[in-house]
TORPA-4810 file (N, C-alpha, C, O; in nm, 3 decimals):
<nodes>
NODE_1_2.066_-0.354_0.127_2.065_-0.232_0.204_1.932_-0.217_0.276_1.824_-0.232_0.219_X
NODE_2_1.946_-0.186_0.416_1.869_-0.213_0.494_1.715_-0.060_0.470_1.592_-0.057_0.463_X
NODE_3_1.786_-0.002_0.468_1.710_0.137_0.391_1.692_0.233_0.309_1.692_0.355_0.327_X
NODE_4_1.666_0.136_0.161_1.714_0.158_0.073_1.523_0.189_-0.001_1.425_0.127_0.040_X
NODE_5_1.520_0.300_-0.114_1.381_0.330_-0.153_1.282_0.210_-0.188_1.306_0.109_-0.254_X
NODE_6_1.186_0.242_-0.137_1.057_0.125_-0.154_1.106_0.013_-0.012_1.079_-0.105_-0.036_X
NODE_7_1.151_0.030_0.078_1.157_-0.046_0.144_1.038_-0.049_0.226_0.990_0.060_0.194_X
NODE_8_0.956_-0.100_0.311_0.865_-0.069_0.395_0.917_-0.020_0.535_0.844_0.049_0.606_X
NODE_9_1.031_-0.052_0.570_1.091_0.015_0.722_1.217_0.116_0.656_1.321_0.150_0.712_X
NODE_10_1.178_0.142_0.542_1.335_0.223_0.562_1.285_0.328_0.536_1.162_0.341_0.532_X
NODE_11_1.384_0.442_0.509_1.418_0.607_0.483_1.267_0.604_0.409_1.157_0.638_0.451_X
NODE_12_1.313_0.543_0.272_1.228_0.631_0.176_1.062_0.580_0.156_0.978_0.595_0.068_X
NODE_13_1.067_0.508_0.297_0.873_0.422_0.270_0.777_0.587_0.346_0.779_0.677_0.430_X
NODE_14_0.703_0.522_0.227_0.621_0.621_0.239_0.506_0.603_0.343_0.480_0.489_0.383_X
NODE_15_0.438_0.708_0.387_0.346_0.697_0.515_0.221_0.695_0.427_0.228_0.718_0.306_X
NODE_16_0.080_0.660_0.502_-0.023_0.687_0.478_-0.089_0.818_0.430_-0.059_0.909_0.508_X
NODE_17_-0.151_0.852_0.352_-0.194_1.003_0.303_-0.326_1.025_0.449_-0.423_0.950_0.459_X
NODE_18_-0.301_1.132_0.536_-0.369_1.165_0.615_-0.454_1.285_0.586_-0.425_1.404_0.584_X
NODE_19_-0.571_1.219_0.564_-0.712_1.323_0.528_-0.798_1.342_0.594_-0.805_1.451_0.651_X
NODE_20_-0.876_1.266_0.610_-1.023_1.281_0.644_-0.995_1.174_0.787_-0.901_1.095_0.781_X
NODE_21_-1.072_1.179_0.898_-1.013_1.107_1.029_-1.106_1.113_1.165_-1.119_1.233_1.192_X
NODE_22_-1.143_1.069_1.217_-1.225_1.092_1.347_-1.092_1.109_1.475_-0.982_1.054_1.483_X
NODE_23_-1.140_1.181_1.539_-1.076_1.240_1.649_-1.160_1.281_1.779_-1.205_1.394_1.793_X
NODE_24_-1.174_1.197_1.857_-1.252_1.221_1.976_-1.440_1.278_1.935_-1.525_1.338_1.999_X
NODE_25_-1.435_1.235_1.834_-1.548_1.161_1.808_-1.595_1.267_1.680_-1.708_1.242_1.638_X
NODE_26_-1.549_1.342_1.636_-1.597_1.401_1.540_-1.480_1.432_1.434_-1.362_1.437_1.466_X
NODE_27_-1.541_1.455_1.276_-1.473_1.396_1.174_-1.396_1.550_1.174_-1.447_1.659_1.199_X
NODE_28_-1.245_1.517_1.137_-1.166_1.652_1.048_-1.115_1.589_0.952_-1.133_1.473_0.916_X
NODE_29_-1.037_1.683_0.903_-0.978_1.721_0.774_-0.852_1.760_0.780_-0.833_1.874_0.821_X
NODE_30_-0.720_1.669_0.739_-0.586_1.760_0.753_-0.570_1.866_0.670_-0.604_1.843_0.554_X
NODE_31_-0.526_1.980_0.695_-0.541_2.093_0.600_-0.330_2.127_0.635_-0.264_2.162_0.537_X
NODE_32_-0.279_2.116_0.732_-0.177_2.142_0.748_-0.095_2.007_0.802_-0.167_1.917_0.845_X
NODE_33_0.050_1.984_0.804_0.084_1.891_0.865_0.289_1.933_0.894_0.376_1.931_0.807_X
NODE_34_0.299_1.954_0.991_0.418_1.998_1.007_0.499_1.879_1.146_0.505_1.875_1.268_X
NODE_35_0.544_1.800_1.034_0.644_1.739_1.126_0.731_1.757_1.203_0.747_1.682_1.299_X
NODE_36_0.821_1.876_1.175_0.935_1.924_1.207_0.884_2.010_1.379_0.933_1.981_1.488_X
NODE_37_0.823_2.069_1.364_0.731_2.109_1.487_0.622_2.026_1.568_0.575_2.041_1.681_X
NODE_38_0.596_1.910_1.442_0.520_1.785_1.504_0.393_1.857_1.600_0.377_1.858_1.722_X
NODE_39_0.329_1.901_1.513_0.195_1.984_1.479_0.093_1.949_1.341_0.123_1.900_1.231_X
NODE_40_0.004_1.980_1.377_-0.112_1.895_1.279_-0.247_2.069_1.316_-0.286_2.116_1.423_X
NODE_41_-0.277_2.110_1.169_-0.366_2.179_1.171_-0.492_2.098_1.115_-0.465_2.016_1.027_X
NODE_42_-0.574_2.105_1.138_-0.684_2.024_1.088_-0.802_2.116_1.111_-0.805_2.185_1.214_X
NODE_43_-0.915_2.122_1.007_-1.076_2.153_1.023_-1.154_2.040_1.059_-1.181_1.939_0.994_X
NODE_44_-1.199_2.087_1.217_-1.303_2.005_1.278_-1.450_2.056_1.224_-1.506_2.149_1.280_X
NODE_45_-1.511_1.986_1.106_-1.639_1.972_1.086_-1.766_1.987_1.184_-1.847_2.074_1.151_X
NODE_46_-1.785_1.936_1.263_-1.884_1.951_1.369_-1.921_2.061_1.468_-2.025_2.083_1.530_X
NODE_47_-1.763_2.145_1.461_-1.756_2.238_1.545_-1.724_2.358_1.482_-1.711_2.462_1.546_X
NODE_48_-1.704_2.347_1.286_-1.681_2.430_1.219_-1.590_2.499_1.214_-1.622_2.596_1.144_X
NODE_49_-1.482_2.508_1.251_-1.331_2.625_1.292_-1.216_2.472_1.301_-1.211_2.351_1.326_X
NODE_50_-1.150_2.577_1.263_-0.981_2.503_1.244_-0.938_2.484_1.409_-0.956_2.555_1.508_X
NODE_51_-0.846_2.301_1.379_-0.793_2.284_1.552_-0.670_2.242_1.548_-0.649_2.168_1.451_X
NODE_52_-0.573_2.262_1.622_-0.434_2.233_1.625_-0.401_2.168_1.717_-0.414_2.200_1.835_X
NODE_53_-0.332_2.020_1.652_-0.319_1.900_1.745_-0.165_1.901_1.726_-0.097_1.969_1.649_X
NODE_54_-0.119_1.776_1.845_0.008_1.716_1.831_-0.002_1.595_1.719_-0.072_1.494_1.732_X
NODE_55_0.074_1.625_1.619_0.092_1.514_1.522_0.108_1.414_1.542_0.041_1.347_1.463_X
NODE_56_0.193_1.324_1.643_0.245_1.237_1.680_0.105_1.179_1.759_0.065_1.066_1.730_X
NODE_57_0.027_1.269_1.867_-0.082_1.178_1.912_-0.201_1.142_1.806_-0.250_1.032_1.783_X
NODE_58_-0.232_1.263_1.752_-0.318_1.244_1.639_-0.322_1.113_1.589_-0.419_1.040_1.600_X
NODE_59_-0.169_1.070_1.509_-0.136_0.921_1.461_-0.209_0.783_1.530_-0.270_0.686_1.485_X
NODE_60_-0.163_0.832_1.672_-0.227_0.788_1.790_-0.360_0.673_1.779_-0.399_0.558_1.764_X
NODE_61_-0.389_0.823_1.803_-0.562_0.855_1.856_-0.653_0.831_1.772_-0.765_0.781_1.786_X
NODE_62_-0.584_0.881_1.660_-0.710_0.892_1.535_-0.804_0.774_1.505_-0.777_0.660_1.542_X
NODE_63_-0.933_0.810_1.427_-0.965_0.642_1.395_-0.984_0.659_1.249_-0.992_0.778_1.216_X
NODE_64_-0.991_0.587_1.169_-1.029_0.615_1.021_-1.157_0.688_1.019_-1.232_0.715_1.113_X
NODE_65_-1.168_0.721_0.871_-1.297_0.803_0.833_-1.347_0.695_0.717_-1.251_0.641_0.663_X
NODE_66_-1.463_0.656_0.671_-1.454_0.585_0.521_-1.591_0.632_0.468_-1.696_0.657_0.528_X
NODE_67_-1.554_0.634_0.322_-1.666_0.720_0.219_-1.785_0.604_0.180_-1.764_0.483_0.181_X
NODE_68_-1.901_0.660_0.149_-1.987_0.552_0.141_-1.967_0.412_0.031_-2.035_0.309_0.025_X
NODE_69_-1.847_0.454_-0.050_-1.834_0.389_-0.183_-1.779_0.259_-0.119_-1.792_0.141_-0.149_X
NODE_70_-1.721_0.316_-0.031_-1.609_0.184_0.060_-1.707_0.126_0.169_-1.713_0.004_0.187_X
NODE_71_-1.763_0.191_0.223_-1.860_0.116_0.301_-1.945_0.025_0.224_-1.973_-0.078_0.285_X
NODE_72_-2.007_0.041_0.071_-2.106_-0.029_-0.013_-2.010_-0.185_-0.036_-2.049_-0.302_-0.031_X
NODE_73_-1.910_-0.145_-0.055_-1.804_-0.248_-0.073_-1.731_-0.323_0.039_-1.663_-0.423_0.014_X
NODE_74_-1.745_-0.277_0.153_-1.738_-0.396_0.288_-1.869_-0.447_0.286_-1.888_-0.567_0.263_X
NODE_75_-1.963_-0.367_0.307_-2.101_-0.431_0.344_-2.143_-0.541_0.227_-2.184_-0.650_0.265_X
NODE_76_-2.131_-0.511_0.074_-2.218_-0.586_-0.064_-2.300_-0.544_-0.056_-2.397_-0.613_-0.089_X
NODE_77_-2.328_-0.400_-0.008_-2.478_-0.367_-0.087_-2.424_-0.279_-0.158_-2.303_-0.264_-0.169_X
NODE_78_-2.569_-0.170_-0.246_-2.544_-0.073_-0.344_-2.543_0.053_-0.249_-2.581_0.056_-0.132_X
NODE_79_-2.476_0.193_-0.349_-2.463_0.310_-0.231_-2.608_0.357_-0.255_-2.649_0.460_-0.201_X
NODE_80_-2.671_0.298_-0.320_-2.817_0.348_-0.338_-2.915_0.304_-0.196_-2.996_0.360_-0.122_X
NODE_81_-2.854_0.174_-0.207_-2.935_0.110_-0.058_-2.895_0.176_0.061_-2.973_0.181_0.155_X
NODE_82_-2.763_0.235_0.068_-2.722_0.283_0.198_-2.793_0.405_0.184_-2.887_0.424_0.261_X
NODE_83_-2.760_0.503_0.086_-2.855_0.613_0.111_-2.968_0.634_0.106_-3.008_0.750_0.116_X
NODE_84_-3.070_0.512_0.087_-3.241_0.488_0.090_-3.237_0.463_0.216_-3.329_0.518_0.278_X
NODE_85_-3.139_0.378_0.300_-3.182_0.421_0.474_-3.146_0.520_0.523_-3.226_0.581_0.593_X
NODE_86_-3.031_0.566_0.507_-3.037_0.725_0.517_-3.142_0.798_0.510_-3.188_0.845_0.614_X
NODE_87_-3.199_0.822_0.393_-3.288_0.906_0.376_-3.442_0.876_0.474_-3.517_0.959_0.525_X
NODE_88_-3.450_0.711_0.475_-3.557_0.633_0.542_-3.550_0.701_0.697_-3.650_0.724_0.765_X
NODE_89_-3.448_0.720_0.727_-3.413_0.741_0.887_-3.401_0.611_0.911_-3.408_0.602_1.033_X
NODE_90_-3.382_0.458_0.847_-3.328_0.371_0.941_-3.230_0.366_1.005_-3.220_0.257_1.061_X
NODE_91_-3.125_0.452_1.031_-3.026_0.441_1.023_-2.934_0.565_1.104_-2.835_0.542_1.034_X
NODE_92_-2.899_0.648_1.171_-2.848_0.768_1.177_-2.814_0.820_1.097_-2.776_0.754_1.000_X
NODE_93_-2.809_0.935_1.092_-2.698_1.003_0.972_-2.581_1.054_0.950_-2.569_1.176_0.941_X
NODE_94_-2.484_0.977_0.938_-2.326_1.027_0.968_-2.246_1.134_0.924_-2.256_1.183_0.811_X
NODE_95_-2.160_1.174_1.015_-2.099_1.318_1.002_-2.054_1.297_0.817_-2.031_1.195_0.753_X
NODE_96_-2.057_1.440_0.777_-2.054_1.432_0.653_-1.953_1.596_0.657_-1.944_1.678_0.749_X
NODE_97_-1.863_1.593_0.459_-1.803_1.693_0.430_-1.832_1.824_0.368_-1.866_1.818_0.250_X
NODE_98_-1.827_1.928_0.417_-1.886_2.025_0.318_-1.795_2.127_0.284_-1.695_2.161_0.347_X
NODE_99_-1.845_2.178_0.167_-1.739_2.312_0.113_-1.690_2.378_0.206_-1.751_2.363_0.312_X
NODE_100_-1.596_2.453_0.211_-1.480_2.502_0.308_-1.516_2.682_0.257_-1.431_2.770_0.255_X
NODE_101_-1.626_2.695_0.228_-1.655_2.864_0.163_-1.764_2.898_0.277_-1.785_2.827_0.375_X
NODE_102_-1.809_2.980_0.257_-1.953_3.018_0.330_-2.067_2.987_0.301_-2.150_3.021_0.385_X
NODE_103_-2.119_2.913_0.178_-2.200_2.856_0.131_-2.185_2.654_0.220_-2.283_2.582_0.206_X
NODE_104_-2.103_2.617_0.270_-2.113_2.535_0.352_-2.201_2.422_0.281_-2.262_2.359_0.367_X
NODE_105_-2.233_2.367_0.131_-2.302_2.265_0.073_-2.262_2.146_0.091_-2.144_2.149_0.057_X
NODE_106_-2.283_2.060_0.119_-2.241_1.891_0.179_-2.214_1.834_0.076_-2.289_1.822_-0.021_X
NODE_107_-2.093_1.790_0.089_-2.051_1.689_-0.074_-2.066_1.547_-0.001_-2.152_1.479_-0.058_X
NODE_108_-2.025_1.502_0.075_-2.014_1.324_0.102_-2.025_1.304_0.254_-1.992_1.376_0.349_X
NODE_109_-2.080_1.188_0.246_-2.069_1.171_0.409_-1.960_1.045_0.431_-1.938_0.946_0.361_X
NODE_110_-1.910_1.082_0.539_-1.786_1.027_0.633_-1.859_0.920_0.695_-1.979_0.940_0.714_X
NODE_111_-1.807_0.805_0.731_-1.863_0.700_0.813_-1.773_0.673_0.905_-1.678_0.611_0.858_X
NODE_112_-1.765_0.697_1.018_-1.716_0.604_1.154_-1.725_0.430_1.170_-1.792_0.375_1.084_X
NODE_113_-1.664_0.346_1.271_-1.706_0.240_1.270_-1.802_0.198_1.300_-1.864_0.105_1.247_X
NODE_114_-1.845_0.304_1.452_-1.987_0.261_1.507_-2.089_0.305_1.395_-2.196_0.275_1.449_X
NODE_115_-2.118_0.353_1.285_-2.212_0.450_1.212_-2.220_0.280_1.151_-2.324_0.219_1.174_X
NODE_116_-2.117_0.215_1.081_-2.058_0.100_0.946_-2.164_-0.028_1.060_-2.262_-0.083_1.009_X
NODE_117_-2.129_-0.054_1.196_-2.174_-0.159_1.245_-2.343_-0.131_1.250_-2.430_-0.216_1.232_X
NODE_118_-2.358_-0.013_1.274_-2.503_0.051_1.286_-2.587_-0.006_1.173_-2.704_-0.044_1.175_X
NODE_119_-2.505_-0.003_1.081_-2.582_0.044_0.906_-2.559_-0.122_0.881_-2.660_-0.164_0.825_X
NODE_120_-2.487_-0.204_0.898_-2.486_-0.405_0.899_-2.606_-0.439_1.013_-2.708_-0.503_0.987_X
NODE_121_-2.568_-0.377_1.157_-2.729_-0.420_1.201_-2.846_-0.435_1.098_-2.912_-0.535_1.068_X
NODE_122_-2.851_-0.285_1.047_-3.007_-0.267_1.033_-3.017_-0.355_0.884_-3.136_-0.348_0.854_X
NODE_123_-2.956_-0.423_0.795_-2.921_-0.457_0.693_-2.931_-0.566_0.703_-2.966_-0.632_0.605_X
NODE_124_-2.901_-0.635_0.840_-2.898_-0.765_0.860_-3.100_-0.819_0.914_-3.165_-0.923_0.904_X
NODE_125_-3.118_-0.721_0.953_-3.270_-0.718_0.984_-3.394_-0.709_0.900_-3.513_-0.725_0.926_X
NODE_126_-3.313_-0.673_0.763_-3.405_-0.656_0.623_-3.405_-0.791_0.586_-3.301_-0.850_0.553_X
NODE_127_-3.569_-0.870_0.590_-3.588_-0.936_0.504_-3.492_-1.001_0.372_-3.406_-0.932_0.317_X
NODE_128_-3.512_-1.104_0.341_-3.446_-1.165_0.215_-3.555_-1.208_0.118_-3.591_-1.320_0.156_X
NODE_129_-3.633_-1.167_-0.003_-3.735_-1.241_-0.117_-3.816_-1.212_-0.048_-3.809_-1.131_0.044_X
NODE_130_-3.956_-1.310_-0.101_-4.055_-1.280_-0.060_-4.078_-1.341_0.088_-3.990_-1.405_0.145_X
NODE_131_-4.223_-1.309_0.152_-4.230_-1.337_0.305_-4.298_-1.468_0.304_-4.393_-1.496_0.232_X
NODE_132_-4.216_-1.578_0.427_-4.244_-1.694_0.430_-4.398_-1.720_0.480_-4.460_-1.632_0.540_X
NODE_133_-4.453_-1.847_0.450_-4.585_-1.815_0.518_-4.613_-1.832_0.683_-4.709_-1.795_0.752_X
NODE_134_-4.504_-1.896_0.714_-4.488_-1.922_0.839_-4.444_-1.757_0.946_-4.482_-1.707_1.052_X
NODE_135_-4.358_-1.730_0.852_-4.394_-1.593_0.932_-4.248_-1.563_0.995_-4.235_-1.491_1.094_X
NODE_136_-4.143_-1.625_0.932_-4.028_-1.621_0.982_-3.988_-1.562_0.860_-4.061_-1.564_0.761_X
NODE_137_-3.814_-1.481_0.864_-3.759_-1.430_0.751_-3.650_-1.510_0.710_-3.597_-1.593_0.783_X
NODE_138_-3.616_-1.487_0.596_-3.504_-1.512_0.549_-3.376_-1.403_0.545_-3.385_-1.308_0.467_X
NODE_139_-3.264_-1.417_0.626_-3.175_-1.310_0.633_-3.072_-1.318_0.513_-3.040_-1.424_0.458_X
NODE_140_-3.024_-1.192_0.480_-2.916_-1.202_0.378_-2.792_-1.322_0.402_-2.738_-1.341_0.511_X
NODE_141_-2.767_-1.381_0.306_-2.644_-1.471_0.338_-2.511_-1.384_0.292_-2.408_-1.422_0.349_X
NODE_142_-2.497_-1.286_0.209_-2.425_-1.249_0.167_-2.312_-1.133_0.262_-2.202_-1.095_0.225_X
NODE_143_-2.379_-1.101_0.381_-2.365_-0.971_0.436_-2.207_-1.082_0.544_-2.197_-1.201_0.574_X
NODE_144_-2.128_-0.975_0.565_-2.018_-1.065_0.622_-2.074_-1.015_0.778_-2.175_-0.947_0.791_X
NODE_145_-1.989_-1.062_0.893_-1.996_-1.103_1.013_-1.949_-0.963_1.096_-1.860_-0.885_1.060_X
NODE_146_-2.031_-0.954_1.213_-1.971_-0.784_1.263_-1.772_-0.815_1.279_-1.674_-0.741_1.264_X
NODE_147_-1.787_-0.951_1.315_-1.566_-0.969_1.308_-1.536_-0.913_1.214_-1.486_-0.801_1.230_X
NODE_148_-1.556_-0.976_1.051_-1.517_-0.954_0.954_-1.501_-0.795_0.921_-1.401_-0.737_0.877_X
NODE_149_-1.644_-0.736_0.958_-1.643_-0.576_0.947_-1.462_-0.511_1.017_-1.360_-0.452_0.979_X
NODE_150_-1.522_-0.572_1.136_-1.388_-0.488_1.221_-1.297_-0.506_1.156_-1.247_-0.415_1.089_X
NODE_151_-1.250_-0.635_1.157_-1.111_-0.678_1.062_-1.095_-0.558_0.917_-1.007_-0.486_0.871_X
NODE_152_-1.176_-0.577_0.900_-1.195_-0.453_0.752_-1.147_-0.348_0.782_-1.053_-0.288_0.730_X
NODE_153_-1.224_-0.315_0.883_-1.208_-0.136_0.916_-1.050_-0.149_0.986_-0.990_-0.041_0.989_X
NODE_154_-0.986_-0.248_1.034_-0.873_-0.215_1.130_-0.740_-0.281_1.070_-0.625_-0.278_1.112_X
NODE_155_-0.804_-0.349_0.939_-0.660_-0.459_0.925_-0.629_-0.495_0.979_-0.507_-0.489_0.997_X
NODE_156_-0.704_-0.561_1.047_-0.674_-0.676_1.201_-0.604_-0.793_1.128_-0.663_-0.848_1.036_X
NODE_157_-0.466_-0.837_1.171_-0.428_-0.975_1.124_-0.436_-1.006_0.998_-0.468_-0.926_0.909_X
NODE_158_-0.400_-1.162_0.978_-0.363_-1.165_0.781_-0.518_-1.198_0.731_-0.572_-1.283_0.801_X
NODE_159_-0.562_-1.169_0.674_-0.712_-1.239_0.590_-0.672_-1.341_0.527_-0.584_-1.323_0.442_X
NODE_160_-0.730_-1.496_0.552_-0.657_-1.593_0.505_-0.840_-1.649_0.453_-0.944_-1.585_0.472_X
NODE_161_-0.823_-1.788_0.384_-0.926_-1.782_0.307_-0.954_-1.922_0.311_-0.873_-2.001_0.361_X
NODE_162_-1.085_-1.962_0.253_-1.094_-2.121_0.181_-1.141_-2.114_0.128_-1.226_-2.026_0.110_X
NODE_163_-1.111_-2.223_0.055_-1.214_-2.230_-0.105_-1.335_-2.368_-0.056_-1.314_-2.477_-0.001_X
NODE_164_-1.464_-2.301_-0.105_-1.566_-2.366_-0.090_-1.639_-2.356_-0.253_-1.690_-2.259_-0.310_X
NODE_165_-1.620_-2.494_-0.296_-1.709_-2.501_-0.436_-1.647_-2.424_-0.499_-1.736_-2.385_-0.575_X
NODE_166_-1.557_-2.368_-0.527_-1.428_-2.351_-0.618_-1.434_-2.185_-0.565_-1.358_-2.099_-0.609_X
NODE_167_-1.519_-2.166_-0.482_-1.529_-2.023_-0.427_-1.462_-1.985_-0.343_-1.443_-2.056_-0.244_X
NODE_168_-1.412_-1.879_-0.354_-1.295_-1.803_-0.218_-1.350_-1.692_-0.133_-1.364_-1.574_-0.164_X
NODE_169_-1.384_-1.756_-0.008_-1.443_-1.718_0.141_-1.352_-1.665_0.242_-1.299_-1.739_0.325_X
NODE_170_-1.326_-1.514_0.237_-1.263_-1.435_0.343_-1.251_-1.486_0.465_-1.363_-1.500_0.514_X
NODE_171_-1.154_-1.525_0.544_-1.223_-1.529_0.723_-1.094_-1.468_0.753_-1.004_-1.475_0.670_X
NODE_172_-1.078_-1.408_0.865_-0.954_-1.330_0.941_-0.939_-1.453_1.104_-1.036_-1.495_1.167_X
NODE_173_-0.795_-1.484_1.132_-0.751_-1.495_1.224_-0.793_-1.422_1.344_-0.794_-1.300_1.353_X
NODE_174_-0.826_-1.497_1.430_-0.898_-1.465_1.556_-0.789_-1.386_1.648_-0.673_-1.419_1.623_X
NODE_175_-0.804_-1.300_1.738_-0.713_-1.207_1.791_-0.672_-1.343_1.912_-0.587_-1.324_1.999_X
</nodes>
């Protein structure tokens, strides 16, 4: 049966949980979601007040949002390192979530893609051990490739792999 539960194209597959999201460049929050009217209430963060979109473009348009835990885990560093450039100012500081009361206290910050490629630049520019005497650096080997990032952030294509030294090395199919 062609649409039968747990199918991925049928009746009963389930959609993505739509939360947190960039939208013409600043982060919201779904707070409402009405299909049937195919309407989307959402709190735009940046601009502070609730905004009412078409659901269907939203889907669209939208771009992901991702929490620093997930960013520590594309990049391989710690969320300690991301938020020591944060705090450093290497780095911008990305739109972030706060209580929905009048006290307005910041619980987490939201990352965009351009914020994720921003924060691998500057990561990729940090030194590796100690400094050579020659005066050149050693760059991280560990940090993956701005492709790889994208692929991450977009589920671009299948992630297919090789094994090197019994080790298994991510690479994504080229568009």
């Amino acid at each position: 049966m062609a649409s039968s539960k747990g199918n991925k194209n049928g009746a009963g597959a389930k959609r993505p949980r739509l939360t947190y999201f960039f939208l013409h460049g600043d982060l919201h929050r779904a707070l409402e979601i009405n299909r049937g009217k195919d309407r989307l209430v959402a709190w735009n963060y940046p601009k502070a007040k609730r905004s009412v979109y078409n659901y269907t473009d939203t889907l669209r348009f939208k771009e992901p949002a991702f929490k620093t835990k997930q960013v520590s885990e594309m990049l391989n560093r710690s969320r300690r390192g991301i938020e020591k450039a944060i705090i450093e100012q290497m780095v911008n500081r990305p739109q972030f979530v706060y209580t929905l009361d009048e006290n307005k206290n910041m619980v987490q910050y939201m990352w965009h893609e351009d914020d994720i490629l921003a924060l691998l630049d500057y990561f990729a520019s940090i030194p590796q051990g100690r400094p050579r005497k020659d005066g050149r650096f050693v760059a991280a080997s560990d940090l993956p490739t701005p492709r790889e990032v994208r692929a991450m952030i977009r589920h671009e294509g299948e992630m297919l792999g090789t094994m090197k030294d019994g080790k298994f090395i991510p690479t994504w199919r080229a568009r």
